[in-house]
Every structure is written in C-alpha cells, then in structure tokens.
C-alpha positions as CSV (number, residue, x, y, z in Angstrom):
1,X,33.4,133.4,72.2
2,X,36.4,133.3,74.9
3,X,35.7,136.2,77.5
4,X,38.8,138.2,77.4
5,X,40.1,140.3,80.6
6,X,43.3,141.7,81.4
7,X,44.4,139.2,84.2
8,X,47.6,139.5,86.6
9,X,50.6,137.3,85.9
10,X,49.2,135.2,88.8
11,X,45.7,134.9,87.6
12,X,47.1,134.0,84.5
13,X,49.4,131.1,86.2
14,X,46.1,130.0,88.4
15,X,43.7,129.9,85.3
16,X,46.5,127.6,83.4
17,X,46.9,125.6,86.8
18,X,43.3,124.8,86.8
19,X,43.3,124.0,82.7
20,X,45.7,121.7,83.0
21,X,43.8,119.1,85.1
22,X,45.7,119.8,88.7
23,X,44.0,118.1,90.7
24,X,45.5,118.9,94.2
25,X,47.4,122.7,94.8
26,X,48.6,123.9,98.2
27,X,50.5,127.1,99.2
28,X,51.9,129.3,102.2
29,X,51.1,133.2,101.0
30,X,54.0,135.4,100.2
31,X,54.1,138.3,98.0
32,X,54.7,137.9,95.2
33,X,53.2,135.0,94.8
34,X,49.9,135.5,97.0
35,X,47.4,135.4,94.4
36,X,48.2,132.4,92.6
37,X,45.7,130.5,95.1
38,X,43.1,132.5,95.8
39,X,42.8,132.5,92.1
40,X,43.0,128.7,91.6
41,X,40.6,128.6,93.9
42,X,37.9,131.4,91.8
43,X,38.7,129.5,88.6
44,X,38.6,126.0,90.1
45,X,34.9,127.4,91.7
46,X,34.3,129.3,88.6
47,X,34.6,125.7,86.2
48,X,33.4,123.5,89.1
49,X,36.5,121.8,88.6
50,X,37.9,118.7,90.7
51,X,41.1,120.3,92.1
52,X,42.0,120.2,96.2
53,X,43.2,124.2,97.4
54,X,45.0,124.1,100.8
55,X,46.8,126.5,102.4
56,X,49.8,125.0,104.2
57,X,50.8,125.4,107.7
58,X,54.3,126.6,106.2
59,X,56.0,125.9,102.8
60,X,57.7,122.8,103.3
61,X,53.8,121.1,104.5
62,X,52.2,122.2,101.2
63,X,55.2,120.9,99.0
64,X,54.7,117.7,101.2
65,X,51.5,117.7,100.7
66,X,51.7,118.1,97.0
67,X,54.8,115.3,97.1
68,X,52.3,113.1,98.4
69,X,49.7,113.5,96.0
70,X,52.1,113.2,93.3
71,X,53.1,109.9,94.5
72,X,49.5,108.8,93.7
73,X,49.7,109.8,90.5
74,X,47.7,113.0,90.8
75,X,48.7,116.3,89.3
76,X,49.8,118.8,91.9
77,X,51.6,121.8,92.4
78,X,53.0,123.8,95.4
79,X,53.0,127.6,95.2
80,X,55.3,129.9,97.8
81,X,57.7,132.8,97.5
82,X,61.9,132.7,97.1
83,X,62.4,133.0,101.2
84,X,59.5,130.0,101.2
85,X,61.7,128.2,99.1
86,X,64.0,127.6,102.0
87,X,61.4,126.4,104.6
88,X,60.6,123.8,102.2
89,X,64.1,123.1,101.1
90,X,64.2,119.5,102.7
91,X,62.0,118.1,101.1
92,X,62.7,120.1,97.4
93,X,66.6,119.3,97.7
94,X,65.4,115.1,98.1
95,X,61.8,115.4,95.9
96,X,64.5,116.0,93.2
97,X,66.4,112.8,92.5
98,X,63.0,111.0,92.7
99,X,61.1,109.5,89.5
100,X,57.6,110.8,90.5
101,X,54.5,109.5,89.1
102,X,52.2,112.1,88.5
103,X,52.9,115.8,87.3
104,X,54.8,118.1,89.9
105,X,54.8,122.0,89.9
106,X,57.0,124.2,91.8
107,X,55.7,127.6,91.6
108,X,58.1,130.1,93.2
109,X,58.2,133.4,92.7
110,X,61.4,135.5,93.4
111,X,61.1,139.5,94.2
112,X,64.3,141.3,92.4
113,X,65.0,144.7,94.4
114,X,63.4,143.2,96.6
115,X,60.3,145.0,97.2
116,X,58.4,142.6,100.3
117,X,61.3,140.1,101.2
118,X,64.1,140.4,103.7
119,X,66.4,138.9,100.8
120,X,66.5,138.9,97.2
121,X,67.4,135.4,96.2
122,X,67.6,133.5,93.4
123,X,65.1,130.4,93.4
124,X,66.6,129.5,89.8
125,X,70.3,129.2,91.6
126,X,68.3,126.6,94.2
127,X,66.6,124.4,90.8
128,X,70.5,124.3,89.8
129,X,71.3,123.3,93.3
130,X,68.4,120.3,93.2
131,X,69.3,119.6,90.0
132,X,65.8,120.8,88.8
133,X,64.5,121.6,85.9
134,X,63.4,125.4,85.7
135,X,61.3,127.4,83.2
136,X,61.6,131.8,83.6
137,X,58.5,133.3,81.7
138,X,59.1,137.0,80.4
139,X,55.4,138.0,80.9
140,X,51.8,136.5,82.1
141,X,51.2,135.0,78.9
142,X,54.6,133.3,78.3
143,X,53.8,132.4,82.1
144,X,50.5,130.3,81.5
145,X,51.9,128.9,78.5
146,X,54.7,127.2,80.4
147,X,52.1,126.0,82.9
148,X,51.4,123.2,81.0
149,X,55.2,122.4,79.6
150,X,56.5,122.3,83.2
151,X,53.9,119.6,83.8
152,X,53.8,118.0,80.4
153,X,57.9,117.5,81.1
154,X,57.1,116.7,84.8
155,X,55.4,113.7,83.7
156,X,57.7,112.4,81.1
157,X,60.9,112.5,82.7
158,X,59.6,111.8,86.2
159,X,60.7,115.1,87.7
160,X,59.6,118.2,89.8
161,X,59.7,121.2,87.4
162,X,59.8,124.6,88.6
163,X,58.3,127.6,87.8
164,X,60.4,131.0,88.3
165,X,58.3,134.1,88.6
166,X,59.2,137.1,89.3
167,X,57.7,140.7,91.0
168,X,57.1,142.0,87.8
169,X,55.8,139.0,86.2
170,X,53.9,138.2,89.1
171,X,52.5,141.3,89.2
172,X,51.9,142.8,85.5
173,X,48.6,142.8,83.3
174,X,48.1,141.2,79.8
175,X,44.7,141.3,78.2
176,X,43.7,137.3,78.1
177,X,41.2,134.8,77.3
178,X,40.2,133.4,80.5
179,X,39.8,129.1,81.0
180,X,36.6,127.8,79.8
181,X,37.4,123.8,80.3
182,X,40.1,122.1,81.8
183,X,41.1,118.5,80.9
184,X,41.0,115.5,83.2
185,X,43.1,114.4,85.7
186,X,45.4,111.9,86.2
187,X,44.1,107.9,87.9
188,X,44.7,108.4,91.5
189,X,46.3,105.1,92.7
190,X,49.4,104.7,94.7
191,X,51.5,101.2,94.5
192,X,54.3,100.2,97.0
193,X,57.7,100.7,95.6
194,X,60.2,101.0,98.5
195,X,63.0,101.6,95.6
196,X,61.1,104.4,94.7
197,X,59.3,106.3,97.1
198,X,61.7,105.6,100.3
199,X,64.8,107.7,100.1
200,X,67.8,105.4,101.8
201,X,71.1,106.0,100.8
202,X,71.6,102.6,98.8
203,X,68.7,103.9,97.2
204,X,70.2,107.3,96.4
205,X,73.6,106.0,95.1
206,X,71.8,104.6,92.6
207,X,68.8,106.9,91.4
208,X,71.0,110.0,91.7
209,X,73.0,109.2,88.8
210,X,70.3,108.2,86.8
211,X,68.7,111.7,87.5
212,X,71.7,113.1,86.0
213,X,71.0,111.3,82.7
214,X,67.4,112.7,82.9
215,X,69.1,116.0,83.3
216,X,70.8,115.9,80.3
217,X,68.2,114.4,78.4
218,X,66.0,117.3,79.2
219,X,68.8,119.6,78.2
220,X,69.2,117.8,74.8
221,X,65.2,118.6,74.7
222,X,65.1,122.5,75.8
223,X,68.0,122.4,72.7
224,X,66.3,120.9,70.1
225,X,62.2,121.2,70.8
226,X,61.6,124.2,73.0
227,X,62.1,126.8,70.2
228,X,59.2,128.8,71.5
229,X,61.4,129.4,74.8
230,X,65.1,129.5,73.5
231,X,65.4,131.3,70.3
232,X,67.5,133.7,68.5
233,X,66.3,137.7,67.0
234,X,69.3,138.0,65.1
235,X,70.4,141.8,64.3
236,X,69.2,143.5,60.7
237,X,72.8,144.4,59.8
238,X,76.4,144.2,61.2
239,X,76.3,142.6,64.9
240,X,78.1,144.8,67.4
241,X,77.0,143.5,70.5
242,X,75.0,139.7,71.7
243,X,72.6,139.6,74.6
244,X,71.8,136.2,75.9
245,X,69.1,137.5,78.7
246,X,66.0,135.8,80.8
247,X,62.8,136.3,82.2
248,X,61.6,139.7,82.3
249,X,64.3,141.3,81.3
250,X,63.7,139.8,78.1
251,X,60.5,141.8,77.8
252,X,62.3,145.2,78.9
253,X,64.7,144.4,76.1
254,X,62.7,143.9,73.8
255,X,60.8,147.4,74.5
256,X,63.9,149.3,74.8
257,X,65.0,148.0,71.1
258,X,61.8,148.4,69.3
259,X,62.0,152.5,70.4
260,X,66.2,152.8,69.8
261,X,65.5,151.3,66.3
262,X,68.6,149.5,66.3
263,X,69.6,147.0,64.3
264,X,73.4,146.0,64.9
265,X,72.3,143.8,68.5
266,X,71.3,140.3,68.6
267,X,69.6,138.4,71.2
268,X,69.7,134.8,72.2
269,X,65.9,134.7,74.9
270,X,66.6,132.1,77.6
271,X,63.8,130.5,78.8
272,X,65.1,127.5,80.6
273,X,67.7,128.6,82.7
274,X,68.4,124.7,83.6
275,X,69.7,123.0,82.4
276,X,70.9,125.1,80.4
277,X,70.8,124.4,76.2
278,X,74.7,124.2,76.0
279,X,74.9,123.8,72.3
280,X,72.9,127.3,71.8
281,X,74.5,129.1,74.0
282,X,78.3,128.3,73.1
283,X,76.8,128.7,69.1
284,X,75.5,132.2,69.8
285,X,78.8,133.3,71.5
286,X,81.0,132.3,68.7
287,X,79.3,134.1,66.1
288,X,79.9,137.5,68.4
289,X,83.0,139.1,69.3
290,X,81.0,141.0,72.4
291,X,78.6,139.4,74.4
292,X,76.5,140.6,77.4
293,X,74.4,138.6,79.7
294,X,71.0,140.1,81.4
295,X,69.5,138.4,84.2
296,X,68.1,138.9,87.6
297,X,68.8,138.6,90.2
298,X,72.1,136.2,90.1
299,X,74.3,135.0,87.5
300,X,72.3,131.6,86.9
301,X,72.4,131.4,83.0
302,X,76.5,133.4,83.3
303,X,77.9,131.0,86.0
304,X,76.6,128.0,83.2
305,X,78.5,129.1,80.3
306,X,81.3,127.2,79.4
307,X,83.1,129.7,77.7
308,X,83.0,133.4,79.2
309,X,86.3,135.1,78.1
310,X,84.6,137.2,76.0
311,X,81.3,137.5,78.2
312,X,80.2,140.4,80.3
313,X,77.7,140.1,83.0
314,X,77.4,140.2,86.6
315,X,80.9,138.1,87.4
316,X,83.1,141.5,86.1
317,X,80.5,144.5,87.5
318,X,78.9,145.4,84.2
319,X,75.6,144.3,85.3
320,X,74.9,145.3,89.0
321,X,75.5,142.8,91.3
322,X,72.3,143.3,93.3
323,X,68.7,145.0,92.3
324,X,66.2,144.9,89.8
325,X,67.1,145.3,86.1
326,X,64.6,147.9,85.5
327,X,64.1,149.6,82.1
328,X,67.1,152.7,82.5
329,X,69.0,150.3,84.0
330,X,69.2,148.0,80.8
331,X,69.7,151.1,79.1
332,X,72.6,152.1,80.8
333,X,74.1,149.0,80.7
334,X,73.7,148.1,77.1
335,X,74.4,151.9,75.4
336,X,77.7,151.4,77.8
337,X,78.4,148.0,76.2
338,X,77.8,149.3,72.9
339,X,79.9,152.5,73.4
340,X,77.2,155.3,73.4
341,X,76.3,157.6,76.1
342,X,74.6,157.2,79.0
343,X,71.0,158.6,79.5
344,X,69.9,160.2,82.5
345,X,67.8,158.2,84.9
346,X,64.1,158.6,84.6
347,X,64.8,158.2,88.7
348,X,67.2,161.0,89.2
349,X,64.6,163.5,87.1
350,X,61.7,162.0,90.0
351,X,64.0,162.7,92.4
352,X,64.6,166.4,91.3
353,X,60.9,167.0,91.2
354,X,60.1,165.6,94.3
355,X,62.9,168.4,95.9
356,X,61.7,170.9,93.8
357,X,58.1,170.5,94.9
358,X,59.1,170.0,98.8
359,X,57.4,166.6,98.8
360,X,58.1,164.8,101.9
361,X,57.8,161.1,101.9
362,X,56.4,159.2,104.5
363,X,57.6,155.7,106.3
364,X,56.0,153.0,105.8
365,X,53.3,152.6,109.0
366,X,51.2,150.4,111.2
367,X,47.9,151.5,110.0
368,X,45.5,153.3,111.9
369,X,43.7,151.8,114.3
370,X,46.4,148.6,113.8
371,X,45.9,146.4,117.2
372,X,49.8,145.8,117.3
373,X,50.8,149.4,117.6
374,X,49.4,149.4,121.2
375,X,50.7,145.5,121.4
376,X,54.1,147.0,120.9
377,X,52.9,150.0,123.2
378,X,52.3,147.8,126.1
379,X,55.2,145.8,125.9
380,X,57.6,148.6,125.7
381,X,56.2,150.5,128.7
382,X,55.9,147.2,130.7
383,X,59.9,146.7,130.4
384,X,61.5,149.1,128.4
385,X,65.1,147.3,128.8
386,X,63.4,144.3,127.4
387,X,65.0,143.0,123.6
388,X,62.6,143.0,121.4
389,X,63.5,140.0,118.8
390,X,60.2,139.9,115.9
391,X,59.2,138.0,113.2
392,X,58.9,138.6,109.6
393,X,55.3,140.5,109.0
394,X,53.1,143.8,109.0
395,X,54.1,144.2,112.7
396,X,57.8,144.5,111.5
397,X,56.9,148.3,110.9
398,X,57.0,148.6,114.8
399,X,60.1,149.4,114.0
400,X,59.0,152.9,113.8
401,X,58.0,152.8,117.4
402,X,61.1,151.3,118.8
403,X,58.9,148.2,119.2
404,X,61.5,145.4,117.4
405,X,64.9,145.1,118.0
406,X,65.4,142.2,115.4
407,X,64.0,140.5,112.5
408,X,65.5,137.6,110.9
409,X,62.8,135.4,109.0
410,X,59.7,133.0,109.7
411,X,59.9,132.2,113.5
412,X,63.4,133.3,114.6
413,X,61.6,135.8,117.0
414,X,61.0,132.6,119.1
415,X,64.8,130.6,118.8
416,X,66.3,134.0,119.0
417,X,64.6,134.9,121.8
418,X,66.7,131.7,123.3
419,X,69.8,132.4,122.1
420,X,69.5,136.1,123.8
421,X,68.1,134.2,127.1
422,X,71.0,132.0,126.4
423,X,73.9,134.3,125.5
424,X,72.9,136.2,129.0
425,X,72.9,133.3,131.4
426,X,75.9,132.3,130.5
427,X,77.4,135.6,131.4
428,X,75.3,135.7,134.8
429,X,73.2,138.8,133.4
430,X,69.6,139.1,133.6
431,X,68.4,140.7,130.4
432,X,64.6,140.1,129.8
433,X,63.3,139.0,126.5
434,X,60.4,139.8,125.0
435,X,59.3,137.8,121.3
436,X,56.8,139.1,119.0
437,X,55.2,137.0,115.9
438,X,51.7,136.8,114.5
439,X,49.4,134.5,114.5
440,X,49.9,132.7,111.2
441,X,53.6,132.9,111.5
442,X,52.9,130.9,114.6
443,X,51.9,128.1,113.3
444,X,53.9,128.2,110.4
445,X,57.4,128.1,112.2
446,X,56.8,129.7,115.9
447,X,55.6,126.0,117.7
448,X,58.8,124.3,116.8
449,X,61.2,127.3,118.8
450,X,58.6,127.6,121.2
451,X,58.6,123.6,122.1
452,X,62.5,123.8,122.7
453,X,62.7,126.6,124.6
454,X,60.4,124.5,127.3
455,X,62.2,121.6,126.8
456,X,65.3,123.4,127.7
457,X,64.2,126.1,130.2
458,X,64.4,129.4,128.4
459,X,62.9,132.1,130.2
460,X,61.2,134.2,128.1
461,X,57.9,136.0,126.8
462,X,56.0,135.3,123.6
463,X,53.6,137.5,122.8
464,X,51.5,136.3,119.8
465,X,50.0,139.2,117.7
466,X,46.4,137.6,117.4
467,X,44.7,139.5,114.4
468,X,42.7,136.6,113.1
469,X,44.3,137.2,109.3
470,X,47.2,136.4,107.4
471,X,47.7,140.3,107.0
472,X,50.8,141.0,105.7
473,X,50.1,138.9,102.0
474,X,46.9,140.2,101.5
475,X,44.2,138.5,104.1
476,X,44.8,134.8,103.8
477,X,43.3,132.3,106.2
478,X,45.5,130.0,108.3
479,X,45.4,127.0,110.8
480,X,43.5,129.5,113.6
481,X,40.8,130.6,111.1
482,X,38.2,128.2,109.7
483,X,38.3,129.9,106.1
484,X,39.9,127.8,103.0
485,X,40.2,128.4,99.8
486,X,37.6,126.9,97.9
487,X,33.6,128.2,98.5
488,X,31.8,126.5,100.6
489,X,35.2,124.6,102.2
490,X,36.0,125.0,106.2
491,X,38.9,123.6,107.8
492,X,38.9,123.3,112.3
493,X,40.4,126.8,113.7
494,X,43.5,125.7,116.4
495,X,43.4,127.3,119.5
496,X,46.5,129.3,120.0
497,X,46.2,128.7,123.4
498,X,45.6,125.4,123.3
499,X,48.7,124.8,121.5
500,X,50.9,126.3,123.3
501,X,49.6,125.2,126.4
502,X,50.0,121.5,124.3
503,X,53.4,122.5,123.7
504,X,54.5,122.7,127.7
505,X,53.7,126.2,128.6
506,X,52.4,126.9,131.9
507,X,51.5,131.0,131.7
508,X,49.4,130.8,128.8
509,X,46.8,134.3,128.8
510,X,44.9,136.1,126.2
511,X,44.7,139.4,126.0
512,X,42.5,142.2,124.5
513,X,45.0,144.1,122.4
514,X,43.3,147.5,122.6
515,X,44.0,147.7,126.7
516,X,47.5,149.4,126.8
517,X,47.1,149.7,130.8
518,X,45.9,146.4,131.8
519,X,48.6,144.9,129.2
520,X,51.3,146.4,130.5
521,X,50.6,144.3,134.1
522,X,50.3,141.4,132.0
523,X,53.4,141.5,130.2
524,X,55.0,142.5,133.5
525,X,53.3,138.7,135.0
526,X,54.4,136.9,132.1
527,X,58.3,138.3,132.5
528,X,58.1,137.3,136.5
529,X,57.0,134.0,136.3
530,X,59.1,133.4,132.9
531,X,61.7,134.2,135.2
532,X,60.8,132.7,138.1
533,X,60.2,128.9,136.7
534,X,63.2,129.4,133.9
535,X,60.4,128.4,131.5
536,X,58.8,130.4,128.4
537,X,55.5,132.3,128.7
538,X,53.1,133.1,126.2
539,X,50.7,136.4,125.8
540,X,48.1,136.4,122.9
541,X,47.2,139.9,122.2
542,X,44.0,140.0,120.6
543,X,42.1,141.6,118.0
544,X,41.2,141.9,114.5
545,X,43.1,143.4,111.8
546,X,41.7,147.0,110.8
547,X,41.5,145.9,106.7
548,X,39.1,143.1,108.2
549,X,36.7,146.1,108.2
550,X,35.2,144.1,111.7
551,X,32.4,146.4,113.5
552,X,33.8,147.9,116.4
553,X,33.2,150.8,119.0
554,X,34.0,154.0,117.8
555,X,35.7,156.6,120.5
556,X,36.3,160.2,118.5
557,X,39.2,161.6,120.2
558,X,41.2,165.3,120.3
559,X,44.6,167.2,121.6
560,X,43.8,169.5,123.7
561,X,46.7,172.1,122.4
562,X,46.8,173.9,126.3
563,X,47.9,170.4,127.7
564,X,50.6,169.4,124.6
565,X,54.0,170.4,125.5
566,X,55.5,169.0,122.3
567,X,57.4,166.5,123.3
568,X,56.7,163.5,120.7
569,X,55.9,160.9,122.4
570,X,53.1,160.1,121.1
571,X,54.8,160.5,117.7
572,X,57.7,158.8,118.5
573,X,56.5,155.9,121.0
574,X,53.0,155.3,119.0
575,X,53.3,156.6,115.9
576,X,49.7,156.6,114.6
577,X,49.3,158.2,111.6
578,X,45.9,159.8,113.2
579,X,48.4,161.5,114.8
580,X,50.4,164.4,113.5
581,X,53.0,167.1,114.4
582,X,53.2,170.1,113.5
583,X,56.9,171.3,113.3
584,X,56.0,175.6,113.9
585,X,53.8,175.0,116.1
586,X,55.5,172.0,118.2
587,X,52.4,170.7,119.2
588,X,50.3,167.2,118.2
589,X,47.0,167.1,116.4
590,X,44.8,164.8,114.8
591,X,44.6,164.4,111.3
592,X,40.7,163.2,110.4
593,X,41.7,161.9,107.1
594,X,43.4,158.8,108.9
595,X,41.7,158.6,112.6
596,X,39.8,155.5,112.5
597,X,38.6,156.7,116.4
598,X,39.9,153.7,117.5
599,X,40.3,155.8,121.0
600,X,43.3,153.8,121.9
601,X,45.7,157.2,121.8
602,X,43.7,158.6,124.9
603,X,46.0,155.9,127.1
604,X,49.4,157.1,125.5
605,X,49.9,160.9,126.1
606,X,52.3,161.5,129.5
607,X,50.3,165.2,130.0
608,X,46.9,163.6,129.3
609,X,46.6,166.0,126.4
610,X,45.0,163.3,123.8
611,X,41.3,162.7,125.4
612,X,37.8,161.5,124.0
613,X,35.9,164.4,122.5
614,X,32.8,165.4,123.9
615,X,30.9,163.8,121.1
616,X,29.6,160.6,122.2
617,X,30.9,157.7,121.3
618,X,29.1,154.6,119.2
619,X,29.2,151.6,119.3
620,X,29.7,148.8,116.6
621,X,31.1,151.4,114.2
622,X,34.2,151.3,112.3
C-alpha cells in the first residue's frame, strides 16, 4: 500500500524528479523554489536512487552543469527562481535552439505579488523569448504529473522544457502518494558532434530554423494529445461569458464557480502556455461573444492570441496589470465582466479589524541576536557619510537601521560600489563606499565585480557578511560550507579570504562580527588604505546565523531606566527587536520574549544605559 502524506508543491515536483530516472539535478536556492532540492535529495536518499544533487555556485553554473550532463545523454534538470532565471539566461537563451540528447528540465518558479523577489516577472514570457516549450501546473499534483511530460517531450523533440511554478503552487499541500520506485536512467555516453554541440553562427543559421519546425510540431501535439492539460468545461446553459485562464488561477476558478453555482461561464484550462495550441484557442473564442483571459503575472497566453477584438485581459486594464490574482480578486474581475456587483474584499474587512482592534504591525526585522545588525552597526558608526550599496538577502532588512542605501540584485553591491567610486572621481569628490553582500551571494555573483574593481583601481570596501548559511532561502549550503545535498556527500569549503586575496586584493581581514568597537577601527583601515592604493578592500565579518542554533556565550543584559533619556538610538540605529520602546514612558526596555542575550546591545547605547545584568553570564549557551 502507497504511503500517502500531504506533500508541498515542491516535494511533490522533487518526488516526480526522482521517479522519473533524473539522473543529475543541480540548483541555486530561491524562494519559491528552495525546496525542490533538498527534497530531491530526501527522496533520492529515501529510494537509494542513482541521481547527482549539486547546489550551484549561481544559476547559470547549475543549468550548465545540467546542459552538460544532458549532452551525455543523461536526464537532468536545473531548479532556480524567476530572478535566477536571468543569471542563467546565457546559456537558457542558446540551450534552446539545440537538439539535446538526453531529457532537460527547467524548473523555475515565479512569485506573483511578489512575496520574496525584488521583481515579479514572468519566466513563461522568457520560454516564449527562447522559444521554449513551457508547461504551468494549477496545483502540486497537476505539477508532478507534468514532471514526467516535460521530460518525456524533452527527449522526443530534442528540447529543454520548462517547468513554470508559481508561489502558490510552490507552496500549497495536496494529500499524495509518495514515490516508491523510480525507473532507470538514460546510457551515459557523449559522442563528438561539432554540428551539434558547438554553437557557431553557420551552425545557428541553420539549426534555428529547424527549431522552429520543432516548435510547431509540439504545438500541433499540445492541440491534439495533451487533453489532460488543455481542455474545455463548457457552461450547463446559455454562455455569457469564456475564460481561457492558466496555472493557479485555474484552481481559484474553479473554486469560486463550484460555490456561485453558475452555469452560464465556460472555461478553456491552459496548461501550455507555449506554444500556445492556436486551433483551440481561436475555436473557443468564436463560439463566445465575451471572452476574458486570467493569468499571472503577464499577458503570456493574451499577447499569443491571434484574434483579441473581443478579448479582455490585462492589455485593456480589466485584469490588473501587476499582482497576484488571488481569490476576491477573480471575483471582482469576473462578477464585473459578467455585469453583477462587486463583493467586498475579504482584505478590506481584515483591514477594518485590524483598526478596530488597535493592532499594530510590525516591519519586517534582523532577528535577534542576527550577526549583521552590529555588522551594519559598525560600519555605519565607522563612516556615517559612507553609501551603503547591498545585495539581495536577509541583511537587506538593514534597511531598518539605515544600514543600505541600495539593493539592486545578486552582486550589484560590488559593481555598484564602482560605478559610485566611479561617478565621484570623475567629479573630483571623495565619497567613500562601503559594499555589503553575504557569503553565498559572494560566490554566486560578488567575485566577478570584485575582480574588475582591482583590475581597474576602484577604491572601495567590501564587507562580506560571513554567516556560514545560505540564510535567506531557508539554510542552504554553498561553495564556503562543506554540506551537499545528498547524506553522507561533502564538497571542499573555499576560503573567502583566500579568494579574494586570489582575486588581487591586498587588505584582506576577518572579522569577529559581534565586536562593534574593534570593527569600527577596522572598517575605518579598510576605507584608508582603499583609498590610499585606489584599490578595493575586503572585510569578512564573521559569525553564524542565529537559526543555526550554534552554542554560544550567553550575556543577559538590562536598561537601566535612570540612565535612558529616550532618545532612540538604539531603536533607531540597531533596531533589535530585544529591544523595545515604550511611547508614555519614552524610555527603552527589553522585551525577554525576543532577547536571545546575545549581549551585543551593551556597546550601542550613547548614555551607557543598556549594560550586562548582574546575573552572571554562561558560556556556550544559546
């Protein structure tokens, strides 16, 4: 008997990974898509199944990687998030117009809204762009299912096939049968084919337009034998309205019908977005004097339709042109199309009760104890003029501290910090520059900016945010840890400092993260001999992330309330959530339900009013 358990969207994905004979799956974490590894990895360990699990360096090395391994004939698949996409978008853009040998699965998972990303892009629009086949599942089990179609069409039309997910695909929970076998992989054996595998462009010229005729083939296939994915619930009695919708809007849909108890709306369920099945699209819009499209987030299945005079969607501002298409959102939209009222938003009746109730939210923080928040301390009292350009991670909610100035994506700290270094000399100012960026978003795309700006003379510091995790997506390993996926599996940690010190850089120092005095004099020796040899320098501030749950000393602290004059500081500057104000009173306290007695506070009041308590303090605690 099949053991049954209600698995995540991205359990479900690994578990039909894993069945399908992968034999070789690499990543770079982002949420949403974290999980889809880690759980390759537990079924792979679970089934004692053949199948590689790498973390790349960034996505565009674990695509490569799984390129490579597709060359060979092997199953693979590469797993990363919608902003991922991009870093890897080389070698997706070229992987496309090649006839591949063995299976090839994109697995990228967008985030509508967006809840975790800096953007909310559409990795559907970049298939289109590639010219890449693209499947959108509606729920986990629709999700697993297509698993094995992407690589069963991989495979017989020579193409890498994507995967779409989506936050709340990603992230929902179906009750499942989990894997009990998985079938056998491909013959691993890679012949010389220079007309294949070596992209010139006499090559190109010619295999380009025969991926076109694969294209179309595959659309003639999604028209005529993927019924499971593309298929019509026509309405019970006159039609007043056709929905032609996508991915999990589909399964909102669905949801919202079933408790209206309508019967006068059709819907045409897209599950391959692209190509998309012309001759079933153009049918269903000619038997319907109305038609609406749903999809999120961009008008990918809209912007295909050959015929849209009598189409509503995003491209005329019925459907929002941004955000997630969340349940009283479809509502809306489709009541509106159909002529009926409105219903209030289950959002704006939260929002009432959270005002009623005198609820007061709180920003998102640093948590306690987090070795960046003094990082950020340090740097800022060191040279408080200094501009702050970070990097896309946990320590982005410096921010609340004053602590960033900018954020872009994966490793722009580092090449922004040289365009500000840059912009400046030009104009005969001296403006110091401090980066920030962790230690996985080092390696993934910080060496690159940071080997320029010593090849051209930028004076500035990086300060690498050492917290031995990949903290932001959940706790991943990465090239400065030894931990890999797989039980049992150790890769060689990389010295940060041997890297950069590899990379050109002369002022190379490491730093315990915790000592906000003696790190201010260091960031202050970093900035003068940045500045003095027109060359970058690098901190490392080091220590392990709180979650890690590492043993360390623990130093109980207190506010003496004679010695707080209320001025925030600490609220404002540090912004620990151990610490709290009290608006009657004016004055700062601590609040024991978050205090991890980290003892780091004691070096941040001005009036010396935050102190050790009188209890003594342990060591190796936590």
């Amino acid at each position: 008997m099949p053991v049954k358990a209600m698995l995540l969207g991205n359990e479900a994905i690994a578990e039909a990974v894993v069945k399908c004979g992968c034999q070789v799956a690499t990543a770079y974490p982002g949420t949403p898509s974290s999980e889809i590894l880690p759980a390759i990895a537990a079924t792979a360990d679970r089934l004692n199944a053949p199948i590689v699990v790498e973390w790349g360096a960034n996505e565009k090395v674990a695509l490569e990687m799984a390129i490579g391994a597709s060359f060979t004939g092997a199953r693979a698949c590469a797993v990363m998030k919608q902003v991922g996409l991009n870093v890897a978008a080389d070698a997706f853009m070229t992987v496309a117009l090649y006839r591949l040998k063995g299976g090839l699965l994109l697995i990228s998972s967008d985030d509508p809204g967006p809840h975790s990303s800096q953007n909310e892009q559409d990795s559907r629009m970049f298939a289109m762009f590639a010219k890449a086949p693209v499947l959108d599942p509606s729920d986990a089990v629709e999700a697993a299912a297509m698993v094995k179609d992407a690589f069963a069409l991989s495979e017989k039309y020579g193409v890498i096939t994507m995967l779409r997910t989506t936050t709340r695909v990603a992230h929902c929970r179906q009750d499942m049968a989990q894997v009990e076998t998985f079938e056998k992989g491909n013959e691993v054996k890679f012949e010389r084919d220079l007309e294949r595998w070596v992209s010139l462009p006499v090559v190109v010229r010619v295999s380009h337009p025969q991926h076109n005729e694969r294209i179309e083939k595959i659309r003639a296939l999604f028209e005529t034998e993927w019924g499971k994915y593309n298929y019509e619930i026509p309405s019970k009695g006159q039609t007043k309205l056709g929905i032609i919708v996508g991915g999990v809007a589909f399964s909102m849909l669905k949801d919202l019908m079933k408790q209206w108890g309508r019967d006068d709306i059709s819907v045409l369920r897209i599950g391959t977005p692209y190509p998309l099945p012309h001759k079933i699209t153009e049918d269903f819009i000619s038997r319907h004097d109305k038609i609406l499209v749903l999809e999120e987030p961009y008008p990918v299945i809209e912007t295909q339709l050959l015929n849209r005079s009598k189409v509503d969607g995003r491209w005329n501002g019925v459907v929002p042109s941004a955000g997630e298409l969340l349940p009283d959102v479809i509502e809306n939209i489709v009541l509106s199309a159909l002529g009926a009222e409105a219903k209030k938003s289950d959002t704006a009746e939260l929002e009432s009760a959270i005002e009623e109730l005198g609820i007061v939210s709180r920003k998102p923080q640093l948590c306690a104890g987090c070795p960046h928040r003094s990082s950020f301390f340090s740097i800022r009292k060191a040279i408080p003029n200094a501009i702050g350009p970070s990097d896309i991670g946990c320590y982005s909610l410096a921010l609340n501290q004053k602590g960033i100035d900018t954020s872009l994506c994966m490793g722009a700290s580092v090449t922004m910090a040289s365009g500000f270094f840059l912009a400046h000399k030009e104009t005969g100012q001296e403006r110091p520059v401090v980066a920030t960026l962790g230690d996985s978003t080092f390696f993934h795309m910080g060496v690159p900016g940071l080997i320029s700006a010593v090849y051209n003379r930028h004076a500035f510091v990086l300060c690498v945010l050492d917290n031995s995790v990949t903290a932001m997506t959940g706790g991943q390993s990465n090239p400065g840890l030894t931990g890999k996926p797989r039980k049992d599996d150790l890769g060689a940690a990389l010295s940060i400092e041997s890297v950069a010190r590899g990379c050109g850089v002369t002022f190379v120092e490491t730093v315990k993260a915790y000592d906000t005095d003696g790190n201010t004099g260091a960031v202050k020796r970093a900035w003068e001999h940045a500045k003095a040899n027109q060359t970058p320098a690098v901190l490392i501030f080091k220590h392990p992330c709180m979650l890690l749950r590492v043993p360390q000393d623990t130093i109980p602290v207190t506010v003496s309330q004679d010695k707080c004059v209320g001025c925030r500081y600490c609220i404002d500057n540090f912004g620990c959530p151990g610490l709290v104000f009290d608006e009657s009173a004016k004055k700062v306290s601590v609040d024991a339900r978050y205090c991890v007695s980290c003892g780091v506070c004691t070096a941040v009041c001005p009036q010396k009013a935050i102190h050790k308590t009188a209890d003594k303090a342990s060591k190796g605690g936590n």
